[in-house]
C-alpha positions as CSV (number, residue, x, y, z in Angstrom):
1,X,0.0,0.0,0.0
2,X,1.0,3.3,-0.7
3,X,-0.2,5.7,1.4
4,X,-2.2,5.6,5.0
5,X,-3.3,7.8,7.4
6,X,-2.1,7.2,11.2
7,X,-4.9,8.6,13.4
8,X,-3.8,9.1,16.8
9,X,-6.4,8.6,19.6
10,X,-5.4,7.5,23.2
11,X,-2.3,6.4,22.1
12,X,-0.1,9.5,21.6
13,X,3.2,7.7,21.6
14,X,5.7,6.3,18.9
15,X,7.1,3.0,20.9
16,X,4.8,0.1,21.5
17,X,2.3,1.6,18.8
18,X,0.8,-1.1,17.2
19,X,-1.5,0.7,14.6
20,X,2.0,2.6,13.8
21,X,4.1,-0.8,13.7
22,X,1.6,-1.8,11.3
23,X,1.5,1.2,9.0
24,X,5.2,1.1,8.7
25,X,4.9,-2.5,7.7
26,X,2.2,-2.1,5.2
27,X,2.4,1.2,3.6
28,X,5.1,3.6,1.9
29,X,4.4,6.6,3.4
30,X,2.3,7.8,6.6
31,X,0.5,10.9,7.6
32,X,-0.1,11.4,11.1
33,X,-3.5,12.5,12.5
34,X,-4.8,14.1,15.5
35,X,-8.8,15.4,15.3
36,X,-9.5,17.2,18.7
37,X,-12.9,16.0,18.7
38,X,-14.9,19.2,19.3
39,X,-18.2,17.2,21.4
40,X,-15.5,16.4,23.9
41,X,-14.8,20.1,24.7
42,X,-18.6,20.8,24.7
43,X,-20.7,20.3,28.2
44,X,-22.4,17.3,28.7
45,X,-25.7,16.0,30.1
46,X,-25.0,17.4,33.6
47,X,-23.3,21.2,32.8
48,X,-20.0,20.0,33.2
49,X,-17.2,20.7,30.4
50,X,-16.7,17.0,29.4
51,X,-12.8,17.9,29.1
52,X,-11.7,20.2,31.7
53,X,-8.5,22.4,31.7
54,X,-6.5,20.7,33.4
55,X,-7.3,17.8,31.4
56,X,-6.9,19.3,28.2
57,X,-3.8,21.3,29.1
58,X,-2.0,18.1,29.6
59,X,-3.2,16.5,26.3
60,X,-2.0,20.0,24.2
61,X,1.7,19.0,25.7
62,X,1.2,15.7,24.9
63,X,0.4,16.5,21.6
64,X,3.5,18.9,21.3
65,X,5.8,16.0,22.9
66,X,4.2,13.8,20.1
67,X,5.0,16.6,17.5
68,X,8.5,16.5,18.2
69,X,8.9,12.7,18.8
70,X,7.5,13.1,15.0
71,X,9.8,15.7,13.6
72,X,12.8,13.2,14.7
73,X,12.0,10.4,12.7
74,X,11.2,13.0,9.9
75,X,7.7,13.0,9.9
76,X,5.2,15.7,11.4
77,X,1.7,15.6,13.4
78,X,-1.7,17.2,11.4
79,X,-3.7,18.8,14.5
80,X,-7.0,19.3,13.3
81,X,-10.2,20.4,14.9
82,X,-14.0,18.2,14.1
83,X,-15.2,15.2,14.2
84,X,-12.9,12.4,13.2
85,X,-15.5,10.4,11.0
86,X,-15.6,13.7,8.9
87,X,-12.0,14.8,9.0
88,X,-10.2,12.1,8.3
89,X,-11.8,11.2,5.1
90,X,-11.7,14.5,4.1
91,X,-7.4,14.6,4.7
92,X,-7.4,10.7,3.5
93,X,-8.9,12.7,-0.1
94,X,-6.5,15.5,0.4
95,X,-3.2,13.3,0.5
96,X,-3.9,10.7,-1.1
97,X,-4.2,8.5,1.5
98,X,-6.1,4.6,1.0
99,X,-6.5,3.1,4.7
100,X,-6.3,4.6,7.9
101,X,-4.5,3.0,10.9
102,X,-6.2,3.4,14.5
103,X,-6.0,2.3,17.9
104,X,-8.9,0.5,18.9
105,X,-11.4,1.9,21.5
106,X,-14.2,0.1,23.3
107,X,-16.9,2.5,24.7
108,X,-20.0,3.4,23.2
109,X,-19.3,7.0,21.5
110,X,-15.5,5.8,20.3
111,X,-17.4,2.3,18.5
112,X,-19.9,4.9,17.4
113,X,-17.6,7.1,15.2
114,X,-15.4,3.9,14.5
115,X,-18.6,2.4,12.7
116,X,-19.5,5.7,10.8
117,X,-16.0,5.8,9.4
118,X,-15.4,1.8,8.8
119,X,-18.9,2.4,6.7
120,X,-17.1,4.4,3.8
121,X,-13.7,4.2,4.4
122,X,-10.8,1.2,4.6
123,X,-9.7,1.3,8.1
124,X,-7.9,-1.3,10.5
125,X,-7.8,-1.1,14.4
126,X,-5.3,-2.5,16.4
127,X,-5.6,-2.8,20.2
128,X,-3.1,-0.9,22.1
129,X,-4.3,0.3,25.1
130,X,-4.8,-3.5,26.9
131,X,-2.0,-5.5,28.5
132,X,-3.2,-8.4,26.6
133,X,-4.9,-9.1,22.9
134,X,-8.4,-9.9,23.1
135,X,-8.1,-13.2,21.0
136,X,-4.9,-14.5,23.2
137,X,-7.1,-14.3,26.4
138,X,-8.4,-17.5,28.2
139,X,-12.1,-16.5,27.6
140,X,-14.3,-15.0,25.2
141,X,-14.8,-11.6,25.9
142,X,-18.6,-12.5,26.7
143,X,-17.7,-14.7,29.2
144,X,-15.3,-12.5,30.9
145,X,-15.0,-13.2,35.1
146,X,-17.9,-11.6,37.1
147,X,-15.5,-10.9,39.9
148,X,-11.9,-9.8,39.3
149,X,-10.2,-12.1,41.5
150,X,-11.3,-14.7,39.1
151,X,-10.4,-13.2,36.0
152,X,-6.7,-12.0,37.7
153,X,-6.1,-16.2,38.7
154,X,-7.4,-17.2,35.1
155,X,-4.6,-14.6,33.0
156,X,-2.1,-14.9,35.5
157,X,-2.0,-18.5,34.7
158,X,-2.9,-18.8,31.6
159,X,-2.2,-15.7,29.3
160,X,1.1,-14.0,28.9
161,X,2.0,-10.2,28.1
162,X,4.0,-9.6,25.3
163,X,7.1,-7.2,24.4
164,X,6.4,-4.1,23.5
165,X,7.0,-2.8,19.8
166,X,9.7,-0.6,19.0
167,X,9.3,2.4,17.1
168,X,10.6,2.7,13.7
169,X,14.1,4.7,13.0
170,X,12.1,6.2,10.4
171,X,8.5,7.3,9.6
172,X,8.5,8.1,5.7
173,X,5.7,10.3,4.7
174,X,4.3,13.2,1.6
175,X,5.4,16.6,3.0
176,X,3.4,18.0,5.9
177,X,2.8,21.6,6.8
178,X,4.3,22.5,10.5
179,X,2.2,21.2,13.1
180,X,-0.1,23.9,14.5
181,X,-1.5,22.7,18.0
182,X,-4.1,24.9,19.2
183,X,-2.9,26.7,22.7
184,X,-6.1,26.6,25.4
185,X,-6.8,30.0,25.4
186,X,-7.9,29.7,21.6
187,X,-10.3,26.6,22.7
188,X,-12.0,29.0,25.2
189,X,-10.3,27.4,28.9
190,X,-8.0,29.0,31.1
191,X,-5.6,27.1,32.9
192,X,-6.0,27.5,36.9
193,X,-2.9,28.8,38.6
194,X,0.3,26.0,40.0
195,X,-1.3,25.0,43.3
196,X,1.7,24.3,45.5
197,X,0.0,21.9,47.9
198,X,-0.2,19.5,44.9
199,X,1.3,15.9,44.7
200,X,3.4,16.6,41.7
201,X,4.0,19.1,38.6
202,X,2.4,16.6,36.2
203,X,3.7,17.1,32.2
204,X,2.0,15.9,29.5
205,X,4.0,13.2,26.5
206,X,5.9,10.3,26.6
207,X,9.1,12.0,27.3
208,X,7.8,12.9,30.9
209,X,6.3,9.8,31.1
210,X,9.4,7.3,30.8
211,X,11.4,10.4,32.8
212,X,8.3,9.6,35.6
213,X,9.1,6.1,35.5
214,X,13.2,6.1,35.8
215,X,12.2,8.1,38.7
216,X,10.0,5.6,40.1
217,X,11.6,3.2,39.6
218,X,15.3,2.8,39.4
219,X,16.3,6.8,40.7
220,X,14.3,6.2,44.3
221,X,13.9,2.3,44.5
222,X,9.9,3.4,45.3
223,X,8.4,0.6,43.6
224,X,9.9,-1.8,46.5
225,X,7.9,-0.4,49.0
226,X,4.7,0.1,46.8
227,X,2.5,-1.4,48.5
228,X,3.0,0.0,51.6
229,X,2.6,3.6,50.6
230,X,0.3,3.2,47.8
231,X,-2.5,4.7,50.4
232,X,-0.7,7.7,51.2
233,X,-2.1,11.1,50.9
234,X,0.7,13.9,50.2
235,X,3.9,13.7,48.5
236,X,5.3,12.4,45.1
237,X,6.2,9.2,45.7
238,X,3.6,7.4,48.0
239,X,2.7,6.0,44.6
240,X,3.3,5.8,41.1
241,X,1.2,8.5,39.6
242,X,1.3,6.7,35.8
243,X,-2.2,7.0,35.4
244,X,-2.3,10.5,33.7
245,X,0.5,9.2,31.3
246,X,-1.0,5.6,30.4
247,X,-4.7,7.4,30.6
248,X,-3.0,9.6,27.1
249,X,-1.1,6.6,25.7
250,X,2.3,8.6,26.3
251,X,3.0,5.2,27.7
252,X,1.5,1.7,27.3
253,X,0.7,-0.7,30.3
254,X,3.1,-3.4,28.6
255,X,5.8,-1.1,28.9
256,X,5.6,-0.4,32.3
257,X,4.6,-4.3,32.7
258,X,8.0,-5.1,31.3
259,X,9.8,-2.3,33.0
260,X,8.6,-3.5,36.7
261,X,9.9,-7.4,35.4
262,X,13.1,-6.0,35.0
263,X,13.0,-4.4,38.4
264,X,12.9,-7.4,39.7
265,X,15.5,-8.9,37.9
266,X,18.0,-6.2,38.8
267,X,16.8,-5.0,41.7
268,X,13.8,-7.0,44.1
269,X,11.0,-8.8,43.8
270,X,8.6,-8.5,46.5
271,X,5.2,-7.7,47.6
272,X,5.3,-4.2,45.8
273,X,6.8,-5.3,42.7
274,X,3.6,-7.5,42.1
275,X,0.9,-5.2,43.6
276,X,1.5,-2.8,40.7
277,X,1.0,-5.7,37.7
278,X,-2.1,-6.4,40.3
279,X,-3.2,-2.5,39.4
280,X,-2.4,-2.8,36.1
281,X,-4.7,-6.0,35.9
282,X,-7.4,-4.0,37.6
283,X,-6.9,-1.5,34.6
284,X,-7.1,-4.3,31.8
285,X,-10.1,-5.6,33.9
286,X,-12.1,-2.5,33.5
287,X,-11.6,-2.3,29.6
288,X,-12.8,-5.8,29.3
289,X,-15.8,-5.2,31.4
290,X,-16.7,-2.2,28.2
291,X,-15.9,-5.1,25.9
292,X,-18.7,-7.1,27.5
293,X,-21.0,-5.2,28.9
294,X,-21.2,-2.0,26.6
295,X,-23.8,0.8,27.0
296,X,-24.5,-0.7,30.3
297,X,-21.4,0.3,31.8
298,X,-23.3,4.1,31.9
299,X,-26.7,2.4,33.1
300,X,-27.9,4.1,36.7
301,X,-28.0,0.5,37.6
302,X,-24.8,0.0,36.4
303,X,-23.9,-3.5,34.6
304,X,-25.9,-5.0,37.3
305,X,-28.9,-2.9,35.6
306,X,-30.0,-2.6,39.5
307,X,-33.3,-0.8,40.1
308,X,-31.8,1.7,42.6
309,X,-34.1,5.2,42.8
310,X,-31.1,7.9,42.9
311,X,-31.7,11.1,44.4
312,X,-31.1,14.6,42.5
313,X,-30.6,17.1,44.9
314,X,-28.3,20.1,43.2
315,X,-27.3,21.6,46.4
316,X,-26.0,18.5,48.3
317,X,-23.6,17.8,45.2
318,X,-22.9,21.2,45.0
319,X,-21.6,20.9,48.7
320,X,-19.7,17.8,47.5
321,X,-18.0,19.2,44.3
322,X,-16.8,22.0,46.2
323,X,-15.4,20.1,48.9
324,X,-17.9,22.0,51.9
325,X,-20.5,19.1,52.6
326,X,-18.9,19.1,56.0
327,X,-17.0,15.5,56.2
328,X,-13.4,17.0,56.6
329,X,-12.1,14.4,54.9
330,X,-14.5,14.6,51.9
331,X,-13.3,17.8,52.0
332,X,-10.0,18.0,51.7
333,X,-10.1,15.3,49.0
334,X,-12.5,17.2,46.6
335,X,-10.3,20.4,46.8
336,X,-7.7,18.3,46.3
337,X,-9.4,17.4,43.0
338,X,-10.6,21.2,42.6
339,X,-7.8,22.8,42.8
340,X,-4.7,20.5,40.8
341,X,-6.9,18.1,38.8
342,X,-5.5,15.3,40.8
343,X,-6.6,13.1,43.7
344,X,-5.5,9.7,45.6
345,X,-7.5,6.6,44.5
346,X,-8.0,5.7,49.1
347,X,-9.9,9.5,47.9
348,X,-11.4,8.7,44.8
349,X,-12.5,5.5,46.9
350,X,-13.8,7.7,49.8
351,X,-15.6,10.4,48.0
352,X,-17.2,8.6,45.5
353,X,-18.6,6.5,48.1
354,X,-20.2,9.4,49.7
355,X,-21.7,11.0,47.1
356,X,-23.2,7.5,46.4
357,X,-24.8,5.9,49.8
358,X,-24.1,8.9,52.0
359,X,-26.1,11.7,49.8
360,X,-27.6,8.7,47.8
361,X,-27.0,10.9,44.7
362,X,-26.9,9.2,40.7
363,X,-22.8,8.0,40.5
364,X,-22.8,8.8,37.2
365,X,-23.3,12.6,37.8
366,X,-20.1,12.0,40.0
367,X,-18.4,10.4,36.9
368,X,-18.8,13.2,34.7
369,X,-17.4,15.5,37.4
370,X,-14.3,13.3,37.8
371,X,-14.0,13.1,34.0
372,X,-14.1,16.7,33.6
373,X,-11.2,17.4,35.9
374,X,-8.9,14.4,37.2
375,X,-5.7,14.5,34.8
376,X,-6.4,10.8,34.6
377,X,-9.3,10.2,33.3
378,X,-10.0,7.2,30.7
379,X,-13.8,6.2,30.7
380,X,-12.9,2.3,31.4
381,X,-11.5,3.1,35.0
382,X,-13.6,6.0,35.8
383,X,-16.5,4.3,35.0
384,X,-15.6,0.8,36.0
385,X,-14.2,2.1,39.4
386,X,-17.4,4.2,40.1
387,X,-20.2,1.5,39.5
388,X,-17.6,-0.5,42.0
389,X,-18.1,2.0,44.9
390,X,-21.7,2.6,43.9
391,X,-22.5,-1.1,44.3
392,X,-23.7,-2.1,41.0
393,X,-20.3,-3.1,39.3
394,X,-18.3,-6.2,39.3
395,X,-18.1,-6.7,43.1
396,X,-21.8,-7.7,44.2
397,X,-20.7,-6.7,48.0
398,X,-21.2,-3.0,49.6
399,X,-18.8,-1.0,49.2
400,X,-19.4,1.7,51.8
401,X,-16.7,3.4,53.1
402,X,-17.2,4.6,57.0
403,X,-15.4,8.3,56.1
404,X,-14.4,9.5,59.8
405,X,-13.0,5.7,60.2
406,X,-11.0,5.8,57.1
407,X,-9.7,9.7,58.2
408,X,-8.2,8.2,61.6
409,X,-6.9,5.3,59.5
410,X,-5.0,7.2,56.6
411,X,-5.1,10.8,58.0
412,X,-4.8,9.8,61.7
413,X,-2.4,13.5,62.4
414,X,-4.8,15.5,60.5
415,X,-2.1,16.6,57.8
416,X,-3.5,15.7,54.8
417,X,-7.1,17.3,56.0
418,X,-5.3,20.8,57.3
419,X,-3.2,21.2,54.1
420,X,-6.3,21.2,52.0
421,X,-9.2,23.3,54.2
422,X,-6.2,25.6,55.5
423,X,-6.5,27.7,53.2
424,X,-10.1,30.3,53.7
425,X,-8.5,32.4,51.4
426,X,-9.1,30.4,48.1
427,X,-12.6,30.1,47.7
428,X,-13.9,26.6,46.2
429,X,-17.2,28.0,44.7
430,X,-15.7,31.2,43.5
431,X,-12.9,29.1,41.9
432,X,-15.2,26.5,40.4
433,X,-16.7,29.4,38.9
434,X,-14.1,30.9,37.5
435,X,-12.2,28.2,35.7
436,X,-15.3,25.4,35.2
């Protein structure tokens, strides 16, 4: 084949690429695509921006990183603005271009715009987001594990990651104009100021991404004491903090799969080394489970499809959004999330279980706030993780979390709660207002 379009999608890396590996292989020449898919930076059902700032700030400097990743094997990035089952036939015309390469996706909208463009245009999807291939697993897809611990014991025996790809020297294309990637200010956001109380300066691309793991890993020797930490509160290093990176595709889980086996070959192997795989499974678990299950993963009663009469009560999530419902640790963990974009999954697990059987509010209205602001937000995890905690997910026992128990628990000195209410001065609903 002569000439293919690459479309970039959560995948915004050149190593362990497999809809790039096979473009290389099959085609002459490749042009590069991103489409910023304009319904992503409208508001959805509940008022929220679907794709905050801090979000989207992170994936424009992923975009650059991809850019120059690009310009070194002599190619260049097309940033364009639309809908990508109109764009990319419309640049496929321009240059020439016979196939387009994509990563695969597995929720409803992505399959949506897939289908629309496999309708009238030669495309091929390759699955790089998952630890595993679909077809290499143990199962069919529709008989995929009801409960995790099943599914971890069934590809822990029986299924086996494979090496990553390595990006090729060179990426041969038709001449590309400079790659224009649009700043936020021109897409209507403004970025919230550098809060200082916040876990870590997080960078979009790859490069910070693999930078993030030497750190991790082999500078500080964190990943042997993993588990240990991995419920901490404040600091850098009380856990890996991946999940923005892997969320983008700046880095795949079989990298950092492969990376933690050579850890322990060099290093330990212990507890820790494993309970990061074990997180990593819980990722792959989640994208199975939208495989599966489908639109149902959005259902109020969850893939359970549980009658459960959610309440709607604007004020009391108002309360909890903003971080003043009056649970200090709630709290703290919502400005957390206000205020950097970030929070710590005992918090995620903590707040999400409030809003769900403490203020018996609809989860899914707490989804869509997580997905407009955490950094790390892919809809397989946030999704998967919610209908967990809301009780109509993969785990058919209640998960309700006893918030003043869990504060003396992981919080028992109070720092983590005075760091983030200390502060009168910044205002959470005057802030919210501002910049969301």
């Amino acid at each position: 084949m002569s000439r293919a379009i690459l479309w970039f999608r959560n995948d915004l890396r050149l190593n362990d690429n497999p809809a790039l590996d096979a473009a290389a292989r099959e085609c002459r020449e490749i042009v590069p695509v991103y489409v910023l898919d304009e319904r992503y930076l409208e508001r959805g059902r509940w008022g929220f921006y679907r794709t905050g700032p801090y979000r989207l700030h992170f994936l424009l400097e992923s975009l650059y990183d991809l850019s120059e990743e690009l310009r070194s094997k002599g190619s260049r990035l097309l940033v364009v603005a639309g809908q990508p089952e109109r764009e990319l036939p419309r640049l496929a015309g321009e240059y020439g271009c016979s196939r387009i390469y994509a990563s695969k996706e597995y929720a409803h909208e992505e399959i949506q715009a897939e289908k629309k463009l496999a309708a009238s245009f030669d495309i091929r999807f390759l699955h790089s987001s998952t630890l595993y291939q679909p077809k290499e697993l143990p199962f069919a897809i529709k008989q995929l594990p009801d409960v995790f611990t099943a599914f971890r014991k069934r590809v822990e025996r029986y299924a086996e990651v494979s090496e990553p790809l390595v990006a090729p020297d060179e990426i041969p294309g038709p001449e590309l104009p400079d790659t224009q990637i649009p700043s936020l200010e021109s897409l209507g956001f403004g970025l919230p100021p550098a809060d200082g109380r916040a876990v870590l300066e997080f960078r979009g691309g790859a490069t910070a991404a693999h930078s993030r793991l030497d750190h991790y890993f082999w500078n500080t020797e964190s990943l042997s004491v993993y588990k240990e930490t991995r419920n901490g509160l404040i600091g850098a290093d009380y856990s890996s903090k991946f999940s923005p990176w892997l969320a983008n595709g700046c880095i795949s889980a079989r990298e950092i799969y492969r990376e933690v086996e050579a850890y322990e070959a060099e290093v330990e192997q212990n507890k820790s080394t494993y309970w990061l795989k074990f997180e990593l499974l819980w990722r792959e678990y989640f994208r199975l489970v939208a495989m599966r299950y489908g639109q149902r993963i959005f259902y109020p009663g969850g893939i359970q499809e549980k009658a459960v009469r959610w309440k709607d009560n604007d004020k009391a999530f108002e309360k909890w959004r903003t971080g003043t419902t009056g649970d200090d640790f709630v709290d703290a963990n919502m400005r957390e999330l206000l205020f950097t974009g970030f929070m710590s999954n005992r918090g995620r697990q903590n707040v999400a279980s409030y809003l769900a059987h403490h203020l018996k509010q609809d989860w899914r209205k707490g989804a869509a706030w997580f997905e407009s602001l955490l950094l790390d937000y892919d809809v397989y995890t946030n999704y998967g993780n919610w209908m967990y905690a809301a009780g109509v997910g993969n785990d058919p026992r209640s998960r309700v979390f006893n918030t003043g128990r869990q504060a003396s628990i992981y919080d028992g000195d109070g720092a983590y709660r005075r760091l983030w209410l200390g502060e009168p001065e910044k205002d959470p609903a005057a802030f919210l207002e501002r910049y969301f």
